[in-house]
N, CA, C and O atoms as a GROMACS GRO file, in nm:
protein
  296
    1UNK      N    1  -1.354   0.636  -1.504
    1UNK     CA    2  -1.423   0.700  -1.394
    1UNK      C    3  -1.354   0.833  -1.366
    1UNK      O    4  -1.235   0.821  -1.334
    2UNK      N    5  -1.393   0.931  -1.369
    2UNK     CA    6  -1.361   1.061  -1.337
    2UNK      C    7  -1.401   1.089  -1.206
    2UNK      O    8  -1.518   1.102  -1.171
    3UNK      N    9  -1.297   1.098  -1.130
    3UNK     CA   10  -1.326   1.164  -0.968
    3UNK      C   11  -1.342   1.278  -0.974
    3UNK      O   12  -1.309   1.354  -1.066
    4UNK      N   13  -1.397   1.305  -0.869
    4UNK     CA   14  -1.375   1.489  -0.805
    4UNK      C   15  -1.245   1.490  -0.712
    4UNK      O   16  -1.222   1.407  -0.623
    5UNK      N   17  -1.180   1.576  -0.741
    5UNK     CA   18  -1.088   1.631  -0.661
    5UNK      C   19  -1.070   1.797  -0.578
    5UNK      O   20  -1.090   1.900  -0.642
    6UNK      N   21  -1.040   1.796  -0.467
    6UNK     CA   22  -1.048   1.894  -0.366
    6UNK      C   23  -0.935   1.960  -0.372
    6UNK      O   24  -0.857   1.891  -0.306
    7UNK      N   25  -0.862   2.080  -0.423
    7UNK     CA   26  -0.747   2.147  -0.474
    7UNK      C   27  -0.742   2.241  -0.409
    7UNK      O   28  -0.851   2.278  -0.365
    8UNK      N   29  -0.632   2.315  -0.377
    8UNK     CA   30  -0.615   2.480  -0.335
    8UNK      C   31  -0.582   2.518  -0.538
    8UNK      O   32  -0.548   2.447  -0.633
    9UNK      N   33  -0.612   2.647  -0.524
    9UNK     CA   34  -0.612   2.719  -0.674
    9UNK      C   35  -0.598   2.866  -0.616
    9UNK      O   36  -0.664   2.922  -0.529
   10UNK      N   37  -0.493   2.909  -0.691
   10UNK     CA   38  -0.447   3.032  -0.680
   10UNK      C   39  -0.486   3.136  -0.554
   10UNK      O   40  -0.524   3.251  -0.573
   11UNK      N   41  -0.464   3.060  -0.389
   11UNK     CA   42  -0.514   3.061  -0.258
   11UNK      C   43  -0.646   3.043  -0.240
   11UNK      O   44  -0.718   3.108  -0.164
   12UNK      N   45  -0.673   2.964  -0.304
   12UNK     CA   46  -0.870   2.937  -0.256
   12UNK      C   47  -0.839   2.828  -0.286
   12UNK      O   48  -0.744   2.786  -0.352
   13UNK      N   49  -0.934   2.773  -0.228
   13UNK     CA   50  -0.958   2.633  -0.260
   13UNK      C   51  -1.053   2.593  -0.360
   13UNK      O   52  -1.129   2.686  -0.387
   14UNK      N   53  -1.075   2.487  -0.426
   14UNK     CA   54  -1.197   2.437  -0.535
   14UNK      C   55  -1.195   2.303  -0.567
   14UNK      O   56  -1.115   2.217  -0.530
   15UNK      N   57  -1.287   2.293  -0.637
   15UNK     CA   58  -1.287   2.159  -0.700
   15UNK      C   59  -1.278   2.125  -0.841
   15UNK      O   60  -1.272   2.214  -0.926
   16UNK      N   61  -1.276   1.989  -0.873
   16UNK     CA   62  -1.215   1.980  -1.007
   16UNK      C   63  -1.212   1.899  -1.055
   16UNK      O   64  -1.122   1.824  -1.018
   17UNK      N   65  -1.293   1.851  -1.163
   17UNK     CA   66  -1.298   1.674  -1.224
   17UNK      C   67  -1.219   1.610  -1.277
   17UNK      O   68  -1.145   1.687  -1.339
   18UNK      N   69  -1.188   1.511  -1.290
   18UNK     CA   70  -1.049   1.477  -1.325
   18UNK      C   71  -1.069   1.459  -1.499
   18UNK      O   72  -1.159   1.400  -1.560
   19UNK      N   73  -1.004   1.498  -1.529
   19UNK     CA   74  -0.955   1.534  -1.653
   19UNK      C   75  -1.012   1.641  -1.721
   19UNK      O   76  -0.994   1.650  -1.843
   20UNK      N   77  -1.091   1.740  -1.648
   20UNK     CA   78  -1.093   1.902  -1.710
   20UNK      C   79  -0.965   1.950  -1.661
   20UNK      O   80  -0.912   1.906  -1.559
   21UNK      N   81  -0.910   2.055  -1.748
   21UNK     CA   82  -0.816   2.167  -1.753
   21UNK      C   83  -0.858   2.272  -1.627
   21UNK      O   84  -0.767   2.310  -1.552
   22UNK      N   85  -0.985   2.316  -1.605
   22UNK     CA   86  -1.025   2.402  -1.545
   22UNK      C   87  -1.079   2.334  -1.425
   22UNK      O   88  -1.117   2.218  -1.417
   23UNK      N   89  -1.075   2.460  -1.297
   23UNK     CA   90  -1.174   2.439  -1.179
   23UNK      C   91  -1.299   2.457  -1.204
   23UNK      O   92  -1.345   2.554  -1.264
   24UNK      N   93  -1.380   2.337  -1.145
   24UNK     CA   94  -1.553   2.366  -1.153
   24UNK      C   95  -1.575   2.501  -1.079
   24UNK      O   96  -1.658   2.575  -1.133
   25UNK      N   97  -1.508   2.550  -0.951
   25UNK     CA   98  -1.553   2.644  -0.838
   25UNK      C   99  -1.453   2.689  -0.739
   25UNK      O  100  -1.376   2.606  -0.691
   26UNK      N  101  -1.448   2.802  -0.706
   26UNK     CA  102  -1.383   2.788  -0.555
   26UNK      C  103  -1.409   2.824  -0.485
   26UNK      O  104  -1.527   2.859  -0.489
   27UNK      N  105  -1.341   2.852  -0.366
   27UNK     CA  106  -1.407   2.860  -0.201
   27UNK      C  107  -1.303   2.931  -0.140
   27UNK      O  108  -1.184   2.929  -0.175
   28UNK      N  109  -1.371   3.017  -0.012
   28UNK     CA  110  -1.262   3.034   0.056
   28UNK      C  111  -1.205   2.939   0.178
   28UNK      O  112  -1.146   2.982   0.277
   29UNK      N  113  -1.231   2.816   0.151
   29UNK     CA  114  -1.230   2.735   0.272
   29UNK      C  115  -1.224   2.594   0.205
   29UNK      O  116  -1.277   2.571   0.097
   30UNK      N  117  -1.165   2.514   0.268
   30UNK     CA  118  -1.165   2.384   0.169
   30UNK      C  119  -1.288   2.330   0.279
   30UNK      O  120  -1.310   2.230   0.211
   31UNK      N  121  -1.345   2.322   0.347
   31UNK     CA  122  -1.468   2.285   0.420
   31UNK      C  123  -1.572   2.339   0.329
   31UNK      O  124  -1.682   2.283   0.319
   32UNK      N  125  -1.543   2.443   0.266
   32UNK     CA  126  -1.645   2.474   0.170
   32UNK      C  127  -1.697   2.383   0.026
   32UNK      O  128  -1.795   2.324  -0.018
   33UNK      N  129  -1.546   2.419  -0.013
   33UNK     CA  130  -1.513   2.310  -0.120
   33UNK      C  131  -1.540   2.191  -0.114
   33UNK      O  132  -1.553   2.149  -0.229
   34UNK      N  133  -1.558   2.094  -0.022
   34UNK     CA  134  -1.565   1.963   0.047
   34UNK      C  135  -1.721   1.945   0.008
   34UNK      O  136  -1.784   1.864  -0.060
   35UNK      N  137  -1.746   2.034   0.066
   35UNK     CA  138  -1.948   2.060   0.114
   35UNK      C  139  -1.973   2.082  -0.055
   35UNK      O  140  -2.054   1.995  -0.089
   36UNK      N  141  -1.940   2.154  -0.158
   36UNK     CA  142  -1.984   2.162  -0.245
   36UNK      C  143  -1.932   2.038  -0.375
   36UNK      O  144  -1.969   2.041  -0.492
   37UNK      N  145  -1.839   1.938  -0.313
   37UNK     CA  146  -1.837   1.890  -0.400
   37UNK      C  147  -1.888   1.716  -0.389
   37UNK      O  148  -1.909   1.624  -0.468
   38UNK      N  149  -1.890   1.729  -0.300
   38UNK     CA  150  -1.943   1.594  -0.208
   38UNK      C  151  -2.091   1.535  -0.303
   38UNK      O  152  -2.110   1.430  -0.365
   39UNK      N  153  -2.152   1.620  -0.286
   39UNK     CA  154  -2.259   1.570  -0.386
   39UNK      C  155  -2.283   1.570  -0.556
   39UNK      O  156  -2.367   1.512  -0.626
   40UNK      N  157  -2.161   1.667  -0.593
   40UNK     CA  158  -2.108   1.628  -0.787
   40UNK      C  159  -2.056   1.494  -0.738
   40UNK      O  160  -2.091   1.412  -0.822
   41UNK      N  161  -1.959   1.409  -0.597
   41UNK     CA  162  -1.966   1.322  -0.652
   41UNK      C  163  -2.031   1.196  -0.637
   41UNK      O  164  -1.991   1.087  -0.679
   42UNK      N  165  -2.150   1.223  -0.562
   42UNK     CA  166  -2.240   1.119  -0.498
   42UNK      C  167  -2.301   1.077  -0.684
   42UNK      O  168  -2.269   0.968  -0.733
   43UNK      N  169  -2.385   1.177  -0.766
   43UNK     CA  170  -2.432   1.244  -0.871
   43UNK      C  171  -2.363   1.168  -0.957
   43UNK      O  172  -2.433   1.107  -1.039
   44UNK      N  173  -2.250   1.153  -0.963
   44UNK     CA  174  -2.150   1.076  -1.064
   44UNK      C  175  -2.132   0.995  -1.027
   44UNK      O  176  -2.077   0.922  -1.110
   45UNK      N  177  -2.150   0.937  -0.911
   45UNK     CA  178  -2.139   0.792  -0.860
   45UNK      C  179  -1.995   0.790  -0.862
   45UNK      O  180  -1.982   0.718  -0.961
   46UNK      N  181  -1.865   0.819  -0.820
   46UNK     CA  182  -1.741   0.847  -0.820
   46UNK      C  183  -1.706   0.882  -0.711
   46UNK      O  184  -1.790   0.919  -0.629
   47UNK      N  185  -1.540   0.877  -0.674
   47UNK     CA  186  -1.474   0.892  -0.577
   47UNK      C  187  -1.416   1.004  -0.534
   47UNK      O  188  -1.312   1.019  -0.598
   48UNK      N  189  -1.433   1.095  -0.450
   48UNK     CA  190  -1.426   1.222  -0.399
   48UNK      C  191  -1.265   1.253  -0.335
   48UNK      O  192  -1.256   1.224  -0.215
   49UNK      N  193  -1.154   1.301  -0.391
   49UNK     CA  194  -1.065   1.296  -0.331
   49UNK      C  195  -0.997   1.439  -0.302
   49UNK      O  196  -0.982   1.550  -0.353
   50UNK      N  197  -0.970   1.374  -0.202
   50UNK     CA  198  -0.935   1.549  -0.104
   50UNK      C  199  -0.757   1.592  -0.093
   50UNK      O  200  -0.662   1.523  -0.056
   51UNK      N  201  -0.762   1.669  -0.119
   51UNK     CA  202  -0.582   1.685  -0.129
   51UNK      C  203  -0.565   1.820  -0.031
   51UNK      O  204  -0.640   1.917  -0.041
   52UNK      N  205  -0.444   1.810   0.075
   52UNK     CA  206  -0.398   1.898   0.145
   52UNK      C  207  -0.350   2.009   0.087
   52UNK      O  208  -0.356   2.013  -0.036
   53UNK      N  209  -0.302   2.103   0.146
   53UNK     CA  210  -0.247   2.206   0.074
   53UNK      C  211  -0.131   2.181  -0.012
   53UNK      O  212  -0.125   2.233  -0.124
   54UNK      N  213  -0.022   2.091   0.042
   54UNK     CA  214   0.102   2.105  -0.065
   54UNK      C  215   0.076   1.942  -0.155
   54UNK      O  216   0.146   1.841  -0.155
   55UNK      N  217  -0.038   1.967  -0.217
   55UNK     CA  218  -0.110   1.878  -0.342
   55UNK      C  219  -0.124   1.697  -0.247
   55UNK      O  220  -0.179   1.605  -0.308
   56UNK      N  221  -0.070   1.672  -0.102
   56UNK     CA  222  -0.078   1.522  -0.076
   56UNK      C  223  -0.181   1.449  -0.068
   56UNK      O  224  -0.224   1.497   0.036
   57UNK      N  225  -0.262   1.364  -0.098
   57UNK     CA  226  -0.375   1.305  -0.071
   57UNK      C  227  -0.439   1.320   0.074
   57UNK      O  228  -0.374   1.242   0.144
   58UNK      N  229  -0.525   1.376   0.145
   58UNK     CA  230  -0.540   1.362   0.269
   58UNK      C  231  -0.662   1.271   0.321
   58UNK      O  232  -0.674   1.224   0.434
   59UNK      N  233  -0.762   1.254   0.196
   59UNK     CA  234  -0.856   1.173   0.247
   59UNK      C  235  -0.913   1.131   0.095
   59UNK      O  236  -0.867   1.166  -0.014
   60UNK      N  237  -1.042   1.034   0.125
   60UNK     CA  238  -1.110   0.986  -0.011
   60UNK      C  239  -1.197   0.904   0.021
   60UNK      O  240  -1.176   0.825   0.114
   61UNK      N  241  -1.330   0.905  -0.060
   61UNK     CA  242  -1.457   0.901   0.002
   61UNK      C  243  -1.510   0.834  -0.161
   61UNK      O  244  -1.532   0.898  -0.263
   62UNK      N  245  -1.517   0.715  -0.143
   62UNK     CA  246  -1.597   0.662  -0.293
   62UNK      C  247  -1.773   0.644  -0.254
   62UNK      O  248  -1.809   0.599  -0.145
   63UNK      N  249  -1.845   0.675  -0.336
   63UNK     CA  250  -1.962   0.734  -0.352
   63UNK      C  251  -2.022   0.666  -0.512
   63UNK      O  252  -2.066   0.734  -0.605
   64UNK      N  253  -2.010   0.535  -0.510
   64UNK     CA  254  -2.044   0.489  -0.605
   64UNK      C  255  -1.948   0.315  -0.627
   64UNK      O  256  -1.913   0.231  -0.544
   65UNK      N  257  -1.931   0.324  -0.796
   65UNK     CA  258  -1.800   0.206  -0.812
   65UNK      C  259  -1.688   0.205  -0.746
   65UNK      O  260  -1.605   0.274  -0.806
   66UNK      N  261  -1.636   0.145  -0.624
   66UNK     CA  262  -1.562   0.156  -0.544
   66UNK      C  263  -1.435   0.075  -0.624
   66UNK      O  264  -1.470  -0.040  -0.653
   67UNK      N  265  -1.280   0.110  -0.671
   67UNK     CA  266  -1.261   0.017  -0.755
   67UNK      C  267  -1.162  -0.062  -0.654
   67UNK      O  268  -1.087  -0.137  -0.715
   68UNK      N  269  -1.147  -0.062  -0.524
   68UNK     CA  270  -1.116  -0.151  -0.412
   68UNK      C  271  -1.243  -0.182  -0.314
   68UNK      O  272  -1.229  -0.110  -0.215
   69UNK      N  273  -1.353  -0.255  -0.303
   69UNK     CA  274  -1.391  -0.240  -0.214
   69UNK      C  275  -1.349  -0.343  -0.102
   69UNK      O  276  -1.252  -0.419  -0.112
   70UNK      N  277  -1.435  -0.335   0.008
   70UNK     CA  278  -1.316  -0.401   0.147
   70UNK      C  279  -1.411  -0.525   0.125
   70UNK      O  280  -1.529  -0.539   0.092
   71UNK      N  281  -1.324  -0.595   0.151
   71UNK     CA  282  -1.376  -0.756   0.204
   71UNK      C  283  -1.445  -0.801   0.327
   71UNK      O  284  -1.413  -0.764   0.440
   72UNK      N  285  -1.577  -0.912   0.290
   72UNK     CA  286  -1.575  -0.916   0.414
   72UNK      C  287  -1.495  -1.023   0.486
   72UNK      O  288  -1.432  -1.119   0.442
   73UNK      N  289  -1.514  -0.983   0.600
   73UNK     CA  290  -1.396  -1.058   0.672
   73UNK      C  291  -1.487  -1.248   0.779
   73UNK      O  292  -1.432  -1.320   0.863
   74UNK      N  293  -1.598  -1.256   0.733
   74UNK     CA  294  -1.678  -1.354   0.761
   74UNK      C  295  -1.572  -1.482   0.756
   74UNK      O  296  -1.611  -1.596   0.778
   0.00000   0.00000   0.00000
C-alpha cells in the first residue's frame, strides 16, 4: 500500500507517494497541500499521512484498507 504523505520540500510544502523519489506538487501552505492531497488518497484507497515541519508524524487519515482498524467495543 503506498500512502500519501504531507512534506515541507525545499520551504514549501507538498506531497508525495510513498516510494517515488520525487514530489507529486507543492504549495505554499501545508493546508494547501492537505486539500490537494486528500483526494489522491481517497482515489487510491490509502492512508494520508501528514508530517509537521521537522519531518514528525502529526496526523493520519486512512481512506480505504485501514491496516489497524478500531474495534468494536459491543
Amino acid at each position: 500500500m503506498e500512502r500519501v504523505h504531507v512534506v515541507t520540500h525545499n520551504g514549501a510544502w507538498a506531497y508525495r507517494i510513498e516510494g517515488n523519489t520525487r514530489v507529486s506538487a507543492t504549495f505554499d501552505t501545508q493546508s494547501a497541500a492537505i486539500a490537494a492531497a486528500k483526494p489522491v488518497a481517497v482515489n487510491r484507497q490509502t492512508e494520508l499521512v501528514i508530517h509537521r515541519p521537522n519531518g514528525q508524524i502529526r496526523d493520519a487519515e486512512s481512506y480505504g484498507h485501514d491496516p489497524c482498524p478500531p474495534r468494536d467495543k459491543d
